[in-house]
N, C-alpha and C positions, 0 to 999 in steps of 0.2 A: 504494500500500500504506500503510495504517496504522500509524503508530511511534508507539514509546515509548520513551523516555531512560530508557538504562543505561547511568552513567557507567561506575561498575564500576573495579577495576583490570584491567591487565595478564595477563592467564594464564599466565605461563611455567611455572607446574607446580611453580616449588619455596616457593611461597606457604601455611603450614599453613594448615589449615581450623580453621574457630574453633571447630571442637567434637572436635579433634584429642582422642583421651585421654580421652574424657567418657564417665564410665560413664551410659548412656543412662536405667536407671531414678531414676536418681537426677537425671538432667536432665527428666525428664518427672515426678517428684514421686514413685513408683511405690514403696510400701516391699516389701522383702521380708524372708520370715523371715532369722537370724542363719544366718551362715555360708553362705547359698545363696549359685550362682554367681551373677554378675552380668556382664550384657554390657558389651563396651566399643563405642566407635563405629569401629574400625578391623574388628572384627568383620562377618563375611560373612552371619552371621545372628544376631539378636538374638531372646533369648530372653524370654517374659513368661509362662511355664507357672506360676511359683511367685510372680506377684504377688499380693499382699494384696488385695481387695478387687475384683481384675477380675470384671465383670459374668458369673453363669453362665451365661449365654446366645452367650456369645461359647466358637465353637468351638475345639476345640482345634488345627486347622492356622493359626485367626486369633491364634495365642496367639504365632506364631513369623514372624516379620521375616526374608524370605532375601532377600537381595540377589547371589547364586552364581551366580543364572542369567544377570545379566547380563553380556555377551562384551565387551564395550569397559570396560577396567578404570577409567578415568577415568569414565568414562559412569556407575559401578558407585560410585565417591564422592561423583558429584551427585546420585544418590538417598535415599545415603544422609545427604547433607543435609540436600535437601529435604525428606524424612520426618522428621529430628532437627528440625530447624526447625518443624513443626506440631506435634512434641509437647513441645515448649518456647519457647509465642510470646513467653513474656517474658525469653526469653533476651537476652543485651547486642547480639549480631549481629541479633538477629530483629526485637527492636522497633520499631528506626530502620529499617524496609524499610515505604514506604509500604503496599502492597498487600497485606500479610501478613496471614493469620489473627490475632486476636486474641483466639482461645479455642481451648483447647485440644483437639486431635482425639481419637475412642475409636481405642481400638489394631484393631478389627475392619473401621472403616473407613478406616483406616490400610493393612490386606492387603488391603482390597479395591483400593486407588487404587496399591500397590506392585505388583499383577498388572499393571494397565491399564499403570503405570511402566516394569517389564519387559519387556513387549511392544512398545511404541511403540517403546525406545532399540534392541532387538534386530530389527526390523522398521527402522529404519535403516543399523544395520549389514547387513544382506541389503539395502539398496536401495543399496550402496555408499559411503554419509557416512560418514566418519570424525568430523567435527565436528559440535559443535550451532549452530556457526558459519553453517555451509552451509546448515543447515534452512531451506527454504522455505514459504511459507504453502499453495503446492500439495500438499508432502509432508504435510503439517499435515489437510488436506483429504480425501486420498487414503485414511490411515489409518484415518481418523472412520472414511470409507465403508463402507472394507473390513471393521471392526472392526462395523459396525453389519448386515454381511449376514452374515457367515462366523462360525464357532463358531472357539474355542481350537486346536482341531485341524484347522481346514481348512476343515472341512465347510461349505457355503453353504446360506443360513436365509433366513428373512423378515426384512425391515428392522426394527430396534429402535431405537427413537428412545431409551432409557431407555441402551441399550449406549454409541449415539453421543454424547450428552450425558456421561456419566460418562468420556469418553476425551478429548471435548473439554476437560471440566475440566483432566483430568492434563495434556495439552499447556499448558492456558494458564497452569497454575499453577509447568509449569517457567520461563516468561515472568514473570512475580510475583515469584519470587524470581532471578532472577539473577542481583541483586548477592552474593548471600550466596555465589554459589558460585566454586570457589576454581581447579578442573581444566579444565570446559570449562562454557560456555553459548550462549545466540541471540543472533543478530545484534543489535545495538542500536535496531534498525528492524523487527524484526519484533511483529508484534501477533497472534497467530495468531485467527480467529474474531471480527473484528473485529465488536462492536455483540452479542458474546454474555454476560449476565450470565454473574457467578462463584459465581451461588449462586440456589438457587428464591426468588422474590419471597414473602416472606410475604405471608397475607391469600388466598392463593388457598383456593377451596373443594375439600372435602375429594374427591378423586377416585378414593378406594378405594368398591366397590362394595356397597353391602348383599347379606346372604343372602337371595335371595327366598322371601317367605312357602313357595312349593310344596315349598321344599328345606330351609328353616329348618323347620319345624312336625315333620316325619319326624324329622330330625337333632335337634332338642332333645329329640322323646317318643321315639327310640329311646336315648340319650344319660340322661334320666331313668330310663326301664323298666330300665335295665340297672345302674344304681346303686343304684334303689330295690328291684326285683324280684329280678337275679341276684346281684349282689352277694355278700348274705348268704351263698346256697346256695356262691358261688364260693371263698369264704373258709373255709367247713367245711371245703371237698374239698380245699384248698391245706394246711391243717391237718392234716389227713387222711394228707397226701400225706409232710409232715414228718416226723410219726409213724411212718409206716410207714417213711421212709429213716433214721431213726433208730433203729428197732428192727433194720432189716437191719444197719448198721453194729455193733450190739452180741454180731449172735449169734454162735454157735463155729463155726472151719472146722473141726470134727472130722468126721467120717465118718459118712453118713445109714446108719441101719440100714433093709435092703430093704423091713421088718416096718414102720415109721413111713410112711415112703416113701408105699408100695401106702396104707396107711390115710389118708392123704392124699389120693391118688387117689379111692379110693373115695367120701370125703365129699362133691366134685364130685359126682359121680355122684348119689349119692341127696339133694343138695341141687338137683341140675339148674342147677348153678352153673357158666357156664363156664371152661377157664384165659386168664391173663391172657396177651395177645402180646405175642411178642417183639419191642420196639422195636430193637432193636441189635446185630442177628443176627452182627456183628462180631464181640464179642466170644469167641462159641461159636466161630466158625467154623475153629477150628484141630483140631477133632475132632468137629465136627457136619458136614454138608451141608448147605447152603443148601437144595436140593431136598429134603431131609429133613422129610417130614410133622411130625416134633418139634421142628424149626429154628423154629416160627412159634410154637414156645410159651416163652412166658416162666420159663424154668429155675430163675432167681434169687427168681421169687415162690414158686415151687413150693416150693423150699429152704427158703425165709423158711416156710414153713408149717408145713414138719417141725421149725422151731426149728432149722436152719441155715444158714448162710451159702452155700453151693452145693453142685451132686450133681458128682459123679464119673462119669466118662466109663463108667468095670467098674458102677456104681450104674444108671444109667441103662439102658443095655443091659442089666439084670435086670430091668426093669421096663417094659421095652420094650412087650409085647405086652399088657402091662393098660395103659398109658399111653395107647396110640394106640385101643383100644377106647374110653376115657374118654374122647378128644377125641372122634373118632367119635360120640361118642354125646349128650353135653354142650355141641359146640366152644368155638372161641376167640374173646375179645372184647377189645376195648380194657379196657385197667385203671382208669380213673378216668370219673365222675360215672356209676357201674352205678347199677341201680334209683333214678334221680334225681327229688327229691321233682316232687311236681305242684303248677304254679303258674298263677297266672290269666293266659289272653293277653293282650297290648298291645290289640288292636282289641275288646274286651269279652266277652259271658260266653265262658264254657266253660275249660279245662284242660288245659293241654301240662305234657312232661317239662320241666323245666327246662334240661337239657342232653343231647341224646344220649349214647351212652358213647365217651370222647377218649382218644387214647393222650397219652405226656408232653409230645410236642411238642403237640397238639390243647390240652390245658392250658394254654401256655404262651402259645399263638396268643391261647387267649379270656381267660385273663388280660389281654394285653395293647389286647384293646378293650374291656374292661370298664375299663383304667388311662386307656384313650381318653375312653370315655365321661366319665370323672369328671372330667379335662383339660378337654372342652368344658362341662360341665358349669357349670363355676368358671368359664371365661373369657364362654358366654353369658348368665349373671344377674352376673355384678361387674362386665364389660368390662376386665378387666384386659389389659394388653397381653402380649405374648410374655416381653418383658425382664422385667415384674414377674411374669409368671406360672413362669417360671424363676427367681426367686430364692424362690421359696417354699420352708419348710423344715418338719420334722416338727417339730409342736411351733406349728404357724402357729393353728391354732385357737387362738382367745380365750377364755377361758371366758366363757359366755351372762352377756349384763347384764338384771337384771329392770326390765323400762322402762313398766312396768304392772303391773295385774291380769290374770292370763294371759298378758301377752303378754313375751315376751323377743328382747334385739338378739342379732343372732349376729355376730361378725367375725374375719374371716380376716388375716393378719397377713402382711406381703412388705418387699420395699423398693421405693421406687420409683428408676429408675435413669438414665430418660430425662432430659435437661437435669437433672443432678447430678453433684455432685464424682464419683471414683473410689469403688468401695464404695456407689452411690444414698445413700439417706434413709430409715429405720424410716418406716413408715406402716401406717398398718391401714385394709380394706376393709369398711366394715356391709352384709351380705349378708343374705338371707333363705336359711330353713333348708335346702330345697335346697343352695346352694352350700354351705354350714355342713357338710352331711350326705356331698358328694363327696369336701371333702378331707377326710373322715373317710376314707371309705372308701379313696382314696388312699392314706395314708397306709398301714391296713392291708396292700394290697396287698401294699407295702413288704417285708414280712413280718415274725416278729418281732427277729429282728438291728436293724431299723430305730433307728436312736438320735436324739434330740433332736438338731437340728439338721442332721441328713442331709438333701442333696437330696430335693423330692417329685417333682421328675420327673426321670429318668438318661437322658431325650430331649425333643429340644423338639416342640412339638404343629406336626409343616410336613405339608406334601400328603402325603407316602406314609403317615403315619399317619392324616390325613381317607382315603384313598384305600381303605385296609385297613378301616378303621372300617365305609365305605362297603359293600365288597363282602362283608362278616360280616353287618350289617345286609338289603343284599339277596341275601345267599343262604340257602340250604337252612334252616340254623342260625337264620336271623334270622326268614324267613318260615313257619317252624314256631310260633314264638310269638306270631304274629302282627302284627308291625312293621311298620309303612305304610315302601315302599322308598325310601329317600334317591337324588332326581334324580341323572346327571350333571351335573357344573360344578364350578367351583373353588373352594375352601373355603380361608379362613385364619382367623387368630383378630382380624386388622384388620377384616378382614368383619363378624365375629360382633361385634365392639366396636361397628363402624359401625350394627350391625343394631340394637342395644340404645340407640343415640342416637336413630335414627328412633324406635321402638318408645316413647319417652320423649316426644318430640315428637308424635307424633299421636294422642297420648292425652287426653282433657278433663284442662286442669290441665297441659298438657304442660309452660310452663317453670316451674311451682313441683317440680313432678314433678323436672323435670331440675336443678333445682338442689338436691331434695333428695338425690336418685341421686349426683349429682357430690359433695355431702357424704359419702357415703356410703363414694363411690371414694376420696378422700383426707383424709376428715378435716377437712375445709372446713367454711366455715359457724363454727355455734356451737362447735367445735373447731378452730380456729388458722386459717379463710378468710380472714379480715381481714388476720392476721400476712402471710401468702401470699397473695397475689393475685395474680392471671396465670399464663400457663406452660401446661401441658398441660390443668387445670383451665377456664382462662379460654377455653381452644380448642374446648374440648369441650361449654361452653357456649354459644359462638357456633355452632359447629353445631349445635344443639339450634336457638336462637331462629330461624335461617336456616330449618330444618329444617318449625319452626312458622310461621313467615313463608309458606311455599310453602303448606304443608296448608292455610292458609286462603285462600290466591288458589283454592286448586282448588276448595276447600266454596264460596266462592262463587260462583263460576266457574258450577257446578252448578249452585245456586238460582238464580242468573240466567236459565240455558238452560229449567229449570222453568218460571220467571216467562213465560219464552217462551214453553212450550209452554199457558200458560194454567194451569199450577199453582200456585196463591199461597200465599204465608207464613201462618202464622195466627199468634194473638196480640198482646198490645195494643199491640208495635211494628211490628208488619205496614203500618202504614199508611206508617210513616216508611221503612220498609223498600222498599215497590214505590215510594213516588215517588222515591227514587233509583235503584233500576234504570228508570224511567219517562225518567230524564236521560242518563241511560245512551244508551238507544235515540233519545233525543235528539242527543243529542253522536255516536254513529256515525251518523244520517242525515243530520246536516250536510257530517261527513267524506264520504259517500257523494256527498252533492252538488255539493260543491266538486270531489271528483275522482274518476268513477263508476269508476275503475279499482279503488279503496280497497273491499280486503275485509274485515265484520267478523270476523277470524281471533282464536281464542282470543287470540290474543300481545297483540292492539290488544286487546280484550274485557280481559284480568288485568290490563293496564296501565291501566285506566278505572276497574278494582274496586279499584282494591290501596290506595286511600284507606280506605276502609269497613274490606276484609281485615284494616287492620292496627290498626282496634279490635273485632273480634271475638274472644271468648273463650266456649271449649264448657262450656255444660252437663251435666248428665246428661241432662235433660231438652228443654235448650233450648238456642237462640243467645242470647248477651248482645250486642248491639252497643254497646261501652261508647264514644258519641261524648261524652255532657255527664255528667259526674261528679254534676252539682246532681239530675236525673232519676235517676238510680239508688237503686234503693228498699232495698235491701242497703246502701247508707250511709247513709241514712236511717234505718234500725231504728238499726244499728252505733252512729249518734252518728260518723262519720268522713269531714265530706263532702269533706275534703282529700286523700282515698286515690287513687291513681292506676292504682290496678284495682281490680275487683267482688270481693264476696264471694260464691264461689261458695256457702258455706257457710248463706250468708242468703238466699239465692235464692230469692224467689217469683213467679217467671216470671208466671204468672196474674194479679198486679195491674204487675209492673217495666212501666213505657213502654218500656222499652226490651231486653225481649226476647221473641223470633218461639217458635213451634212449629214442626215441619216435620217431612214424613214419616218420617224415621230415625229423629224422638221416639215414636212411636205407639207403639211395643213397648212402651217405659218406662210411657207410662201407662197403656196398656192392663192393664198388669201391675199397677199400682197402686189400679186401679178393681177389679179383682177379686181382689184383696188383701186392699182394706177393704171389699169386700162380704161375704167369709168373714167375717173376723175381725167386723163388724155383727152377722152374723147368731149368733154364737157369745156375744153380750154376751144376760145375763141383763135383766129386767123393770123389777128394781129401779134399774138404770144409765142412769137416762133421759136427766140430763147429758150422761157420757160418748159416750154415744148419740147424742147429737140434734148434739154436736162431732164426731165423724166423719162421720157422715151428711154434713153442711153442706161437709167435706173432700172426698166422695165426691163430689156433687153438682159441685164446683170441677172435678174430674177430668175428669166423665163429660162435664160441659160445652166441657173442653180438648181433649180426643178428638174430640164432638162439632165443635167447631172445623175442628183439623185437615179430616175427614174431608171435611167440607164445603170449604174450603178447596180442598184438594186437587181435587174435583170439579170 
């Protein structure tokens, strides 16, 4: 077995703990308002519901530290320790402890690692230990397992390597600190999980999964159509809806006269209007029958009609037999979005209701994925994360900055909170006006009580809100307006972050793109990049270059297999172009020969291109192979032959040595040959110049096309 030296003292139990008496927030930095309570560390649960500046995303059972549940009372003040010991590493006991954290924990994953804490020590007391003396590295073992098949209650699951890692942490970290502790700890010999880091190795690649195109494309245009399309309509009705609980509050409970009543009635009748239904047949039910043909009419709009507050049970039975003729004959309908204007459908022409007619709960459903929609909205054009898409607040829009002629920045205003003090960091997001345009709408939603500074979202965006969004989207409701239906699969907002990283990378331009995006996201760049450098920023740019590093083993990968099948590059680097794949097929027939078992498999193939891959930069038009900076004719116009990439800006593919045409381009020029064949043919007689300089443009085209076409052949 594995050891580790814990000198330690003595435990005899009457030893104080060095954080005996320490009011906790105040040991962890944590301010709160004046005169709140404040926990101390003899406390069985420690409270952080009224701390200043805890992250809104952190819920509120993670706001509260119980230590109650655990059954061995001693066991019960090593926890609470070793929890006071992470959220104060620079406490005097904590420091001098080699193995110790030396930054400070959030308090969410703090309840996460006190659940795992609580289960392990009580899952010893049921295995009969009294000591964490006696702990064995079997016990240690045993636990992982268990804890990695079975759920909280029993129930047995499938293996979760993500459960048993998080459980293995909490054992080895009661091991790490058990000098600090004062009641009981591990043997001095034990090393639980010997040869397992205490922490994920930075540098690894990102392994949260993009939203695939089939399921992202439905979910952002249904996600759009319902901010940009219902939105509006949804905000009348909510207004609508105000109003009218505004004026029912105001009217008299005095007594309907029969004579108003019936004239009431009647106006249904010859408007062919029907009454509104009763949502909440409760109420009535003390003097109505639920089987009561009147029970399903809503009593209270009726009232509201006659300009009162409600009918009277002697009212109502006088009006009984004109009533039920008037349902009869008009019936009953949901109260809100009646006669709903017509608007154009998602999948193109034609004209749906905007909303069928909803009772209050049916309202409150599509409110809340229309609050959906604008949620995903924001987080898939900014990539904001969860934490910063929860700290958003009314009042988060910018006003627009004019950064042109026409054109204006929009930005969205949060904090960010990940790797930052308590309270994140003010920062602001430059979006494009979609997202500008959701947390508008957001905000409305709000309604108007909403005040500067309130929460924009009062839940965070997790599965069951994707989940609902989903089956509104594919149902009845959603495929009336025509909505392409959003797949099965798992939907987060790390996905849709991830998906906007790709999205940025496999774009021509992907990493100026992505470094101007990631300005975008924090303010980077020509606003404080420099100050700041690394951090979430820095990561999200190596995912990016990572990202473009692959998309071009693959693009070449492709033109290779082309080259194979006898399809060649065109353009004036084409030449330079096939004798390297010409070495290619060189260097794998040697491999083949030396040892005829060696297959040319993609894997050996991208590892022979990824020299080339990794000076290729897209065009719109073309590939640049940027191998010799002196050849490139884009720094040659420029005046910059010391640049260490192309302008794509100056690109004239058709004389650069060193850039190809290839199939994917044909669209572009095709489109540009009969471009400037219109616009020729539209120039007058007298424009012989202008004329004879396009022509000579056209002519270049017709010739690069011709190229291709040939080429390809």
């Amino acid at each position: 077995m594995s050891t580790i030296a814990h000198p330690g003292v003595p435990l005899s139990g009457t030893v104080p703990s060095p954080f005996a008496g320490a009011d906790i927030c105040g040991l962890a930095g944590f301010v709160l308002p004046i005169g709140a309570a404040r926990s101390v560390f003899e406390d069985d649960v420690w409270v952080f519901t009224q701390v200043i500046g805890i992250p809104a995303y952190v819920s509120k059972c993670a706001r509260r530290l119980d230590f109650s549940g655990i059954t061995n009372e001693r066991w019960k003040t090593v926890a609470k320790e070793y929890i006071a010991a992470q959220m104060a590493p620079g406490h005097e006991a904590v420091r001098t402890l080699p193995y110790a954290n030396r930054t400070v924990r959030v308090v969410n994953s703090l309840y996460a690692e006190l659940l795992e804490l609580v289960r392990w020590l009580n899952w010893l007391t049921a295995q009969g230990v009294t000591e964490l003396g006696k702990v064995t590295e079997h016990h240690c073992t045993s636990f992982a397992q268990y804890r990695a098949t079975h759920r909280p209650n029993g129930k047995k699951t499938h293996d979760r390597p993500s459960v048993r890692r998080a459980v293995e942490l909490t054992i080895i970290g009661l091991a790490r600190y058990g000098e600090l502790f004062t009641t009981d700890r591990y043997h001095p010999g034990l090393r639980p999980f010997p040869g397992q880091a205490t922490s994920k190795p930075s540098g690894n690649a990102n392994k949260t999964p993009p939203v695939a195109d089939p399921t992202f494309q439905p979910l952002l245009g249904a996600a759009l159509y319902l901010v940009q399309t219902l939105a509006p309509h949804l905000l009348r009705e909510l207004d609508a809806k105000r109003r009218y609980v505004a004026h029912r509050a105001s009217l008299p409970a005095a007594r309907i006269d029969r004579g108003e009543l019936e004239a009431v009635i009647r106006r249904h009748v010859e408007e062919r209007r029907p009454f509104d239904r009763n949502v909440n047949w409760a109420k009535a039910k003390k003097w109505i029958s639920k089987d009561d043909p009147l029970g399903k009419v809503n009593l209270y709009a009726l009232a509201a009609e006659a300009h009162r507050r409600e009918i009277s049970p002697s009212t109502l039975e006088s009006v009984r037999d004109v009533l039920e003729e008037a349902v009869e004959a008009v019936g009953i309908e949901e109260p809100f979005c009646r006669r709903a204007d017509m608007v154009e459908r998602a999948d193109g022409p034609g004209e749906a209701p905007w909303s069928e007619p909803l009772s209050e709960r049916g309202l409150r459903a599509l409110t809340g994925v229309v609050k959906t929609a604008s949620h995903v909205v924001i987080v898939a054009l900014s990539g904001m994360r969860q934490s910063e898409l929860r700290e958003m607040n009314v009042g988060c829009r910018v006003p627009p900055i004019e950064a042109g002629p026409g054109l204006k920045r929009y930005k969205l205003a949060s904090r960010v909170v990940k790797g930052k003090p308590l309270g994140g960091v003010p920062d602001e997001w430059v979006v494009i006006w979609e997202a500008y345009q959701a947390a508008e709408v957001a905000e409305q939603l709000l309604g108007p009580g909403a005040e500067i500074g309130d929460p924009l979202l009062t839940s965070p965006l997790d599965s069951d809100r994707f989940t609902l969004f989903r089956q509104w989207v594919n149902g009845a409701a959603g495929q009336a307006l025509g909505l392409a239906p959003v797949p099965e699969g798992q939907l987060t907002t790390r996905m849709l972050r991830r998906t906007l990283a790709l999205e940025i990378a496999y774009r021509p331009g992907g990493l100026l793109a992505a470094k101007v995006q990631l300005k975008h996201l924090s303010v980077v760049t020509t606003e404080g990049y420099a100050a700041r450098p690394g951090g979430a920023q820095a990561k999200f740019l190596a995912e990016v270059n990572a990202e473009e590093a692959e998309r071009n083993k693959d693009l070449v990968l492709a033109e290779y297999r082309r080259y194979q099948q006898g399809e060649m590059p065109a353009g004036p680097g084409a030449r330079d172009l096939i004798s390297f794949f010409a070495s290619v097929d060189g260097k794998l027939a040697r491999a083949a020969a030396e040892d005829p078992t060696v297959v040319g498999s993609d894997q050996e193939v991208r590892a022979l291109l990824a020299e080339i891959a990794g000076v290729l930069h897209l065009g719109v038009a073309n590939y640049c192979w940027f191998i010799d900076p002196s050849k490139a004719l884009c720094l040659k116009l420029a005046g910059t032959p010391n640049a260490t990439k192309p302008l794509a800006g100056m690109c004239d593919s058709a004389r650069c040595p060193q850039a190809t045409h290839h199939p994917c381009h044909r669209p572009v020029w095709a489109e540009s040959v009969r471009t400037k064949q219109v616009f020729i043919g539209s120039i007058g007689r007298n424009h012989k110049t202008e004329k004879a300089r396009l022509q000579a443009d056209l002519d270049r085209d017709v010739n690069v096309l011709a190229s291709i076409d040939a080429a390809a052949a």
